[in-house]
C-alpha positions in Angstrom: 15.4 2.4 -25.9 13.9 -1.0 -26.8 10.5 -2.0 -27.5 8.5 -3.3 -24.9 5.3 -3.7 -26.0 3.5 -7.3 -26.5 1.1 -8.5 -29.1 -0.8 -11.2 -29.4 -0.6 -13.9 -31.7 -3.1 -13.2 -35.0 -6.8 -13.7 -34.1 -8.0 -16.4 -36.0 -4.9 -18.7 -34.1 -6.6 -18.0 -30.9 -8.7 -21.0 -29.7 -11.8 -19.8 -27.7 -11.7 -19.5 -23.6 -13.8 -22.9 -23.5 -11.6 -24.8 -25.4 -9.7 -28.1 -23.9 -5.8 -26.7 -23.2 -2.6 -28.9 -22.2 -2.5 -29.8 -19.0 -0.3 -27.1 -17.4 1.6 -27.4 -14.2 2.0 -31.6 -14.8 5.4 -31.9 -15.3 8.4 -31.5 -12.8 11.9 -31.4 -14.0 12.4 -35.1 -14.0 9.2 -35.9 -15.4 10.8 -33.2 -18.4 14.1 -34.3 -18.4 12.9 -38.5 -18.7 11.1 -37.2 -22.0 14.8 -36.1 -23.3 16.9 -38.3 -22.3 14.4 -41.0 -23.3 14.7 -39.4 -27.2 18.6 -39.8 -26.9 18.4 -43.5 -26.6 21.4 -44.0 -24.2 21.5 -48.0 -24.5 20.5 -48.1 -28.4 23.2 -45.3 -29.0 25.6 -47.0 -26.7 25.2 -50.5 -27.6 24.7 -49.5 -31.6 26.6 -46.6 -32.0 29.6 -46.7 -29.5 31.6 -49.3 -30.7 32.3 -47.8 -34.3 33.5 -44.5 -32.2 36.0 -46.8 -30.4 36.6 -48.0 -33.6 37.5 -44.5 -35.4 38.7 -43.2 -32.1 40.4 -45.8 -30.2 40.3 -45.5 -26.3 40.0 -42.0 -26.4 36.4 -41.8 -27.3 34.8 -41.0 -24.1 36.5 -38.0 -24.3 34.5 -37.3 -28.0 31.1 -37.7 -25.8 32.6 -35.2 -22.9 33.3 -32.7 -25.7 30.7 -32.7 -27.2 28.2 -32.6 -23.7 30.6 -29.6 -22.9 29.7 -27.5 -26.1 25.9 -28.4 -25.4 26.0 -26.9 -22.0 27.9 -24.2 -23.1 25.0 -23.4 -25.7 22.2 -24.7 -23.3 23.3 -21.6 -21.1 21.5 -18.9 -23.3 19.2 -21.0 -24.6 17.8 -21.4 -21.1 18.1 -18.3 -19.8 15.7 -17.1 -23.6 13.3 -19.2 -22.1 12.7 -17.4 -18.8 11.7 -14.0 -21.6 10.1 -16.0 -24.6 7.3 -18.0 -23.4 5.6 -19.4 -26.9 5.1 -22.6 -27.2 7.1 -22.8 -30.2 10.4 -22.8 -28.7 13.2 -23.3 -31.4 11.3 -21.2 -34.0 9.5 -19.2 -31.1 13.1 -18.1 -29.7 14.5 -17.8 -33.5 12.0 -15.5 -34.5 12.5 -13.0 -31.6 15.8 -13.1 -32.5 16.2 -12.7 -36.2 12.6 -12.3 -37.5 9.6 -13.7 -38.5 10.9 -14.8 -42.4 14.0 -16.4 -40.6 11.6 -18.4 -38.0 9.4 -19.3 -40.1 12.2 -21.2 -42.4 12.9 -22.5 -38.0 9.8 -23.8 -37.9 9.4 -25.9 -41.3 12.7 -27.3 -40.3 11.7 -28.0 -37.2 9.1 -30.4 -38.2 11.3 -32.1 -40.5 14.1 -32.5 -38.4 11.7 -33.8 -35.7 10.1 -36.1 -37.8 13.0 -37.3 -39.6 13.9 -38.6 -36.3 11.0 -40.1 -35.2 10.0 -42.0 -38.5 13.3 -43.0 -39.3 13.4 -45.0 -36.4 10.5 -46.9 -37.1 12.7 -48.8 -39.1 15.3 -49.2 -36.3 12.3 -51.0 -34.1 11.9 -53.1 -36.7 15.1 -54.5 -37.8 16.0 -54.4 -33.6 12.8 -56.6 -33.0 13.6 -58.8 -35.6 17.7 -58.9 -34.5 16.4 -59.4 -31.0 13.7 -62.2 -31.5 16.4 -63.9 -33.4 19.1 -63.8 -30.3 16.3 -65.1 -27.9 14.2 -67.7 -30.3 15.8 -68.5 -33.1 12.9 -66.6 -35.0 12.5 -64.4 -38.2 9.6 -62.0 -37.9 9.1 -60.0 -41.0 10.0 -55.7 -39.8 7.2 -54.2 -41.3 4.7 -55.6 -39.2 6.6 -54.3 -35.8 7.1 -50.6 -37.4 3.3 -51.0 -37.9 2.4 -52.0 -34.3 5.0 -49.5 -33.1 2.8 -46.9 -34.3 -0.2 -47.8 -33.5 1.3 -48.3 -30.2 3.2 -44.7 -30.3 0.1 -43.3 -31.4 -1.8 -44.1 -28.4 0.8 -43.1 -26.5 0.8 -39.5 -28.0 -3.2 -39.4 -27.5 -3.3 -40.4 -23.9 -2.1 -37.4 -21.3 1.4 -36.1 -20.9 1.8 -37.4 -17.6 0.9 -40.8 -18.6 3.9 -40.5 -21.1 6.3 -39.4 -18.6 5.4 -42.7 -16.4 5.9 -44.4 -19.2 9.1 -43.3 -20.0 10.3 -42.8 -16.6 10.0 -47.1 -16.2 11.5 -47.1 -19.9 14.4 -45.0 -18.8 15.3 -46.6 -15.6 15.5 -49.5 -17.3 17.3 -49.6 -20.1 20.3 -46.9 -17.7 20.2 -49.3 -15.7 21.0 -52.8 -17.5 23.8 -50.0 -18.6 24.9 -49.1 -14.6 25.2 -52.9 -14.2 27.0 -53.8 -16.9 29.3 -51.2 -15.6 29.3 -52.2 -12.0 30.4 -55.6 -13.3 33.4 -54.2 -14.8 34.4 -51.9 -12.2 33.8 -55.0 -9.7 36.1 -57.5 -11.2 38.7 -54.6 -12.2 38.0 -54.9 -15.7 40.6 -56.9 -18.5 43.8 -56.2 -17.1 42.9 -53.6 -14.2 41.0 -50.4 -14.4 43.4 -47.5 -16.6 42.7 -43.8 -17.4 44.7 -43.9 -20.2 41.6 -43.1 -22.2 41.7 -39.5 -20.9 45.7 -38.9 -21.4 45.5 -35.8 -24.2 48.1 -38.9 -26.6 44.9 -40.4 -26.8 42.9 -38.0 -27.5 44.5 -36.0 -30.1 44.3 -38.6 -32.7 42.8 -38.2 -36.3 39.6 -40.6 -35.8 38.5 -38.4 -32.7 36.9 -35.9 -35.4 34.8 -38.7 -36.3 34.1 -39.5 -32.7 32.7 -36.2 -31.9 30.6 -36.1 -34.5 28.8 -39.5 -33.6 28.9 -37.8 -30.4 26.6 -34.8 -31.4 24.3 -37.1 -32.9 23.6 -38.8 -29.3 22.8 -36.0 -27.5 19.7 -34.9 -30.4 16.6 -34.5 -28.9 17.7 -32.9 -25.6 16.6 -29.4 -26.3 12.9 -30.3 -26.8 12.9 -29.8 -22.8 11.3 -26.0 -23.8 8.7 -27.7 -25.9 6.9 -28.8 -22.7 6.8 -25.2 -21.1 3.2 -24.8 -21.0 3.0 -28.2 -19.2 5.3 -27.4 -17.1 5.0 -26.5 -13.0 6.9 -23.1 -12.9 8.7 -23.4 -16.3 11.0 -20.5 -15.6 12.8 -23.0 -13.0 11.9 -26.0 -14.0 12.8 -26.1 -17.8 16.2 -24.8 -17.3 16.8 -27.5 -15.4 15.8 -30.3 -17.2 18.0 -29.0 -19.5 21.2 -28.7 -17.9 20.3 -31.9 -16.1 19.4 -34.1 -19.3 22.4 -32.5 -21.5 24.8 -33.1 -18.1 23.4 -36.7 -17.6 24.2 -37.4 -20.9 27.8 -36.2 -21.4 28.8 -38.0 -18.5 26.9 -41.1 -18.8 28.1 -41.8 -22.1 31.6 -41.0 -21.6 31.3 -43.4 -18.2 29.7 -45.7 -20.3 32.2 -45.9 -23.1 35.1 -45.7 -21.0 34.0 -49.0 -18.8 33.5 -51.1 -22.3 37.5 -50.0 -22.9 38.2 -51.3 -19.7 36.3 -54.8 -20.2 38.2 -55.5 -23.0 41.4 -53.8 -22.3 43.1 -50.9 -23.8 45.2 -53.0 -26.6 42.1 -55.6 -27.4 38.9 -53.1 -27.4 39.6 -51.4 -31.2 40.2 -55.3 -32.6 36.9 -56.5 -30.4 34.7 -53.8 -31.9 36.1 -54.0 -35.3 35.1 -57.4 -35.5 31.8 -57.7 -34.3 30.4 -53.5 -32.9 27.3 -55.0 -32.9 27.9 -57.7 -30.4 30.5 -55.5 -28.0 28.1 -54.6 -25.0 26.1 -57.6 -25.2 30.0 -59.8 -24.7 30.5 -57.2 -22.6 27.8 -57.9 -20.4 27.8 -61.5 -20.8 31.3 -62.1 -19.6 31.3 -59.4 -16.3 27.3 -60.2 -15.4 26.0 -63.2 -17.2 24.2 -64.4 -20.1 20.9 -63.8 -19.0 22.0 -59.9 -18.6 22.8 -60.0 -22.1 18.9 -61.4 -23.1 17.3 -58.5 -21.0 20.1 -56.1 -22.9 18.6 -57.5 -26.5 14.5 -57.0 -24.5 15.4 -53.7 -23.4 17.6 -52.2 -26.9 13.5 -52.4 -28.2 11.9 -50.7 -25.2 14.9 -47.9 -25.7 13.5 -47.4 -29.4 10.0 -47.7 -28.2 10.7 -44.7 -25.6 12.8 -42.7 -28.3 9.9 -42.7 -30.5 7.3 -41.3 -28.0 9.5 -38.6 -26.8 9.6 -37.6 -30.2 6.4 -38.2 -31.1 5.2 -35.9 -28.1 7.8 -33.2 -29.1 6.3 -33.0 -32.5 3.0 -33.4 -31.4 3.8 -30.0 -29.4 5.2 -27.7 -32.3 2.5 -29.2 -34.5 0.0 -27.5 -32.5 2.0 -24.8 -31.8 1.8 -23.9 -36.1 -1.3 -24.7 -35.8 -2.8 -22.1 -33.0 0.1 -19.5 -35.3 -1.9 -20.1 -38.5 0.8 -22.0 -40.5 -0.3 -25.3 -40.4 -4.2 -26.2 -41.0 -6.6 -24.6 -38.1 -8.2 -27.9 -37.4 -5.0 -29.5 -35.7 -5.4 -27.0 -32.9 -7.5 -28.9 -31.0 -6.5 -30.7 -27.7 -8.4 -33.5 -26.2 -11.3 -32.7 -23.6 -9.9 -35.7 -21.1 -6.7 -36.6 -21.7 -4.8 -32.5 -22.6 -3.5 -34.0 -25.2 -3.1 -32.3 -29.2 -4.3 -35.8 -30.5 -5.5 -34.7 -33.8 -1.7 -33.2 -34.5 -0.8 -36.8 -33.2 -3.3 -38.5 -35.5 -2.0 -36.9 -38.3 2.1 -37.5 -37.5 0.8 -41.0 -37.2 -0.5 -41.3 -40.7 2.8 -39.8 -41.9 4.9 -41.7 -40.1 2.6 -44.6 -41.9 3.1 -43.4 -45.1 6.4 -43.0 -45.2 7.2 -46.6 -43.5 4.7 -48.2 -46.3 6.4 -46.5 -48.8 10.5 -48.1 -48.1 8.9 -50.9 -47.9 6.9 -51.1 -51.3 10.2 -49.7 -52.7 12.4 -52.9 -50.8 14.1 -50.4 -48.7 16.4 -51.8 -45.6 14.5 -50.7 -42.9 18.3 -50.4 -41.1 20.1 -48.9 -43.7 17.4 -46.8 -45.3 14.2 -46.4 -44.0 16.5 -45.6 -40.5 19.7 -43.9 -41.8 18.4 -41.8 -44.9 15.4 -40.3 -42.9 17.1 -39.9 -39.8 20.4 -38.4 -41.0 18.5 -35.3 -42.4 16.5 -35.0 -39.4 19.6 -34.7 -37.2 21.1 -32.6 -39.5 18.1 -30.2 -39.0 17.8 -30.2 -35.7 21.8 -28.9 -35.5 21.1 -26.6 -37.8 18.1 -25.1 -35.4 20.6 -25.4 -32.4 22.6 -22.9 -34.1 20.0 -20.7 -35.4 18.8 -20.1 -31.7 22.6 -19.1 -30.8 22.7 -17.1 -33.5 19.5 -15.8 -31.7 19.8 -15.1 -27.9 22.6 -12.3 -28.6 20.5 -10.5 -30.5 17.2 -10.5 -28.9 19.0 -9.4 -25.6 20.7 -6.6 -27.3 17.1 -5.0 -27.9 15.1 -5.4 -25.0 15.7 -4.4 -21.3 16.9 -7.5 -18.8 18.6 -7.8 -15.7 20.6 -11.0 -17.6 24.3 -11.3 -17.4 26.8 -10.8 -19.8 27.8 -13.9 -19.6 24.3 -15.6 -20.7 23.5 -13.5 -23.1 26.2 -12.9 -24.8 29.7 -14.8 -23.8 27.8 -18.4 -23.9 25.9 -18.2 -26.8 28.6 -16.7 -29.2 31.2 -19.9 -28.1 28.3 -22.0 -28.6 27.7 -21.3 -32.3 31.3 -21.5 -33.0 31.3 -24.6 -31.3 28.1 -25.4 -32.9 29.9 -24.7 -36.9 32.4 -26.6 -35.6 30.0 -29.5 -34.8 28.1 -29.5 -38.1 30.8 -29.2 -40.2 32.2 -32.6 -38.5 29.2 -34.0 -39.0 28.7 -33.2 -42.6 32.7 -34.2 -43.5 31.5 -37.7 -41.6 28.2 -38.2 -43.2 29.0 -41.2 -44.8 29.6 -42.5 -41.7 26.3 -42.1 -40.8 24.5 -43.1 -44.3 26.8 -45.7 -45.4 25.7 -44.6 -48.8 27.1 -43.3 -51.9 28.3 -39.4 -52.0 25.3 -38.7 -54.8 22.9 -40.2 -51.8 24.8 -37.8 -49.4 24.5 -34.8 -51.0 21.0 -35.4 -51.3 20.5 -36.2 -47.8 22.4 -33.0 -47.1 20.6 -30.7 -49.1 17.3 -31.2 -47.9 18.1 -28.9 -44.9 19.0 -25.4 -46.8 15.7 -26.9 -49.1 13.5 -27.1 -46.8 15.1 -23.6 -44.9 14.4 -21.7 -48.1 10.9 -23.3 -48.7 10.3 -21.4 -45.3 11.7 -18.5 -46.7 9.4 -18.3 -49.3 6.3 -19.5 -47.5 7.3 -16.4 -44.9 6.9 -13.5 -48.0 3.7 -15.3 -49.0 2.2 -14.7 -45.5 3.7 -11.2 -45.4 1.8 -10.6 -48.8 -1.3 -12.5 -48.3 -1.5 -13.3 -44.4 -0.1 -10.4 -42.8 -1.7 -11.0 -39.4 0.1 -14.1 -39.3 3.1 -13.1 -40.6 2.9 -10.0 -37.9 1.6 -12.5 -35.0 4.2 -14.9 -36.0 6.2 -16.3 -32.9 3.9 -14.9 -30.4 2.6 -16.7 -27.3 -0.8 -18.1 -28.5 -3.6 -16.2 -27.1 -1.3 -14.2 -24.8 -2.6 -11.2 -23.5 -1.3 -7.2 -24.1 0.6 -6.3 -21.0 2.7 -7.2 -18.3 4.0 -10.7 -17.8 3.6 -12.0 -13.9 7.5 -12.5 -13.3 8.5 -8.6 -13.2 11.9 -10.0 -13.4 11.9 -10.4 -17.0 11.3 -8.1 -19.4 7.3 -7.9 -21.5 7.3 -9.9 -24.9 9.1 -7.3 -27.6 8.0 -6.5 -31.1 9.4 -8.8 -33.5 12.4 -7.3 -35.6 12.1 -6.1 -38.7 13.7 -8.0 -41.5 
């Protein structure tokens, strides 16, 4: 018979009963679901990143971003239905641990900050080297990058401090606009019947099943990283056990089929025989001819405006996503006690914020004293093991649902619990090793570089490891609390439906 009983998270994680909390009940699902989309990046991924997929894949390349939305709903199906019965605020590692132990979630949760922060920090560079790119379509001018990253997070910073529902207005505006300069661009297309008439050929299984469309899926993958953090925001949530499910399934769906819309109307404004030549040529100048020839040019000068207010909304739903597991290790006793604090006004963890920001700092200053690219290097070499991470997690927490369900008593389907997330992590294996034979795709750099980037995933995993037998040893309230909602109380949960917290397994 499983094991029922709850336990708290260790004592000294607690925060006293008059301490400020995060605002709970102030988000909906769309005020949820803006925050993930908005860390996708659908115009920067679609005007940067799409045209080398219709380059490697041909026409067929919507279908890559279709695939690979499938295999995310597929695996969004138990991770969902995990979060209606694990109700931490650590979510990846939270869910991880409940499923194959504390050692295992804490190696979960010291890749979760990396892989989150290799995606926020990274793209400090990317607002940098866009502002400049952008300034330079529109002026004629050459602003030096550094100073932009610099501003970007001082401005990202402030964001992160203020409340989270000022965020989500923030990003909602963000998001609406830069989908939208998308939607028309679109519209245009579809309006004037595209190059030589609107053709489904893209979808026809000949095009499809060609060699590039590995390479496309795995570009695919990449776009969609980000959309699980929907579970980080539970506790700020209005009744999370609806509403996080489905931001999920509505972000992860948006995207699959926005993307693949999106790709398949820039194969129709250039036509199936000219769109491979068109990108090859010039990828970074496809959406914006695109735009210009079915809209006009002054479409294409809000599309360079709005590429930097798509970074600048990437980076604060990131920033807030880390901000939320940094407090989260914080109240569990892994990372220092004094970054569990939350501001008195605004419900915000600013002092985890304030510190992320003096990373993200650091880290900028320092490819810059070294000459780094902020494109090439400070973006690509930070980000790539970040993303790598952050698949890695996905399929940890697969992994994971199967076996916390097979110990404690639910009234879940088969179906959820087990049937979804076993196809999810083969899907998910499937995914990563795409990803990893593609890497230099995503690096442009040399294979030593590569393997580098690479191996700082199973690194950083085992670091966790071993930090997880020191707690055992030396912190074994910790270790035992590990995973636990903090400050939750012994008993019943309210929603009968679902079954009490269980012990953590043994490893």
């Amino acid at each position: 018979m499983p094991v029922t009983t709850s336990s708290p998270g260790p004592v000294d994680s607690v925060p006293p009963a008059s301490a400020p909390v995060l605002r709970s009940g102030a988000l909906g699902t769309a005020d949820i679901a803006f925050f993930v989309v908005s860390a996708a990046a659908p115009l920067t991924v679609m005007a940067g990143v799409a045209p080398l997929a219709i380059v490697l894949g041909g026409i067929g390349a919507p279908v890559g971003y279709l695939l690979a939305g499938i295999t995310l709903t597929v695996f969004a199906v138990g991770f969902t239905t995990m979060s209606r019965h694990v109700r931490g605020g650590g979510a990846f590692y939270a869910y991880i641990t409940r499923g194959l132990g504390p050692a295992v979630g804490v190696g979960a949760a010291l890749l979760a900050l990396i892989g989150y922060n290799g995606m926020e920090i990274g793209v400090y560079g990317l607002l940098g080297s866009a502002t400049h790119d952008t300034t330079h379509a529109l002026f004629g001018a050459d602003i030096p990058w550094l100073p932009v990253s610099l501003a970007g997070l001082v401005i990202i910073g402030y964001g992160g401090y203020r409340s989270i529902d000022f965020g989500a207005k923030v990003l909602g505006v963000l998001l609406v606009a830069e989908t939208g300069i998308l939607v028309l661009l679109a519209a245009g297309v579809l309006i004037k019947g595209g190059a030589h008439g609107l053709s489904l050929d893209s979808f026809a299984p000949g095009n499809v099943l060609v060699p590039g469309t590995a390479a496309v899926l795995a570009f695919a993958f990449a776009a969609f990283t980000g959309f699980e953090s929907t579970v980080i925001y539970r506790r700020e949530a209005r009744d999370p056990d609806r509403t996080v499910p489905r931001a999920t399934h509505l972000a992860v769906g948006f995207l699959g089929l926005f993307y693949a819309f999106i790709v398949w109307t820039a194969v129709q404004a250039f036509g199936d025989e000219e769109v491979v030549e068109a990108a090859g040529s010039d990828p970074a100048g496809l959406f914006f001819s695109a735009i210009t020839t079915y809209v006009g040019g002054w479409a294409a000068d809000v599309m360079h405006v709005l590429v930097v207010t798509s970074v600048l909304a990437s980076l604060l739903a990131f920033h807030n996503a880390i901000n939320r597991y940094g407090l989260a290790l914080a109240e569990e006793g892994i990372l220092p006690k004094a970054l569990a604090r939350v501001h008195p006004r605004h419900g915000s963890p600013y002092r985890v914020g304030v510190a992320q920001t003096v990373l993200g700092a650091v880290v900028v200053l320092v490819f810059a004293a070294a000459g780094a690219d902020p494109y090439q290097q400070l973006l690509l070499w930070v980000n790539t093991p970040g993303m790598l991470g952050l698949l890695a997690l996905q399929l940890l927490a697969a992994l994971a649902v199967p076996l916390y369900f097979r110990r404690v008593s639910h009234r879940e389907g088969v179906l959820r619990t087990v049937a979804a997330p076993v196809t999810a992590v083969v899907l998910l294996t499937t995914a990563i090793v795409l990803v990893l034979t593609h890497l230099d795709l995503f690096t442009g750099a040399s294979a030593r570089v590569n393997t580098v980037l690479a191996a700082v995933v199973p690194t950083v995993f085992l670091i966790g490891l071993a930090l997880a037998g020191w707690l055992r040893r030396h912190r074994p309230g910790v270790y035992a609390g590990f995973g636990a909602e903090p400050g939750a109380a012994v008993g019943p949960e309210p929603d009968t439906a679902a079954p009490r917290q269980p012990a953590l397994p043994h490893d």
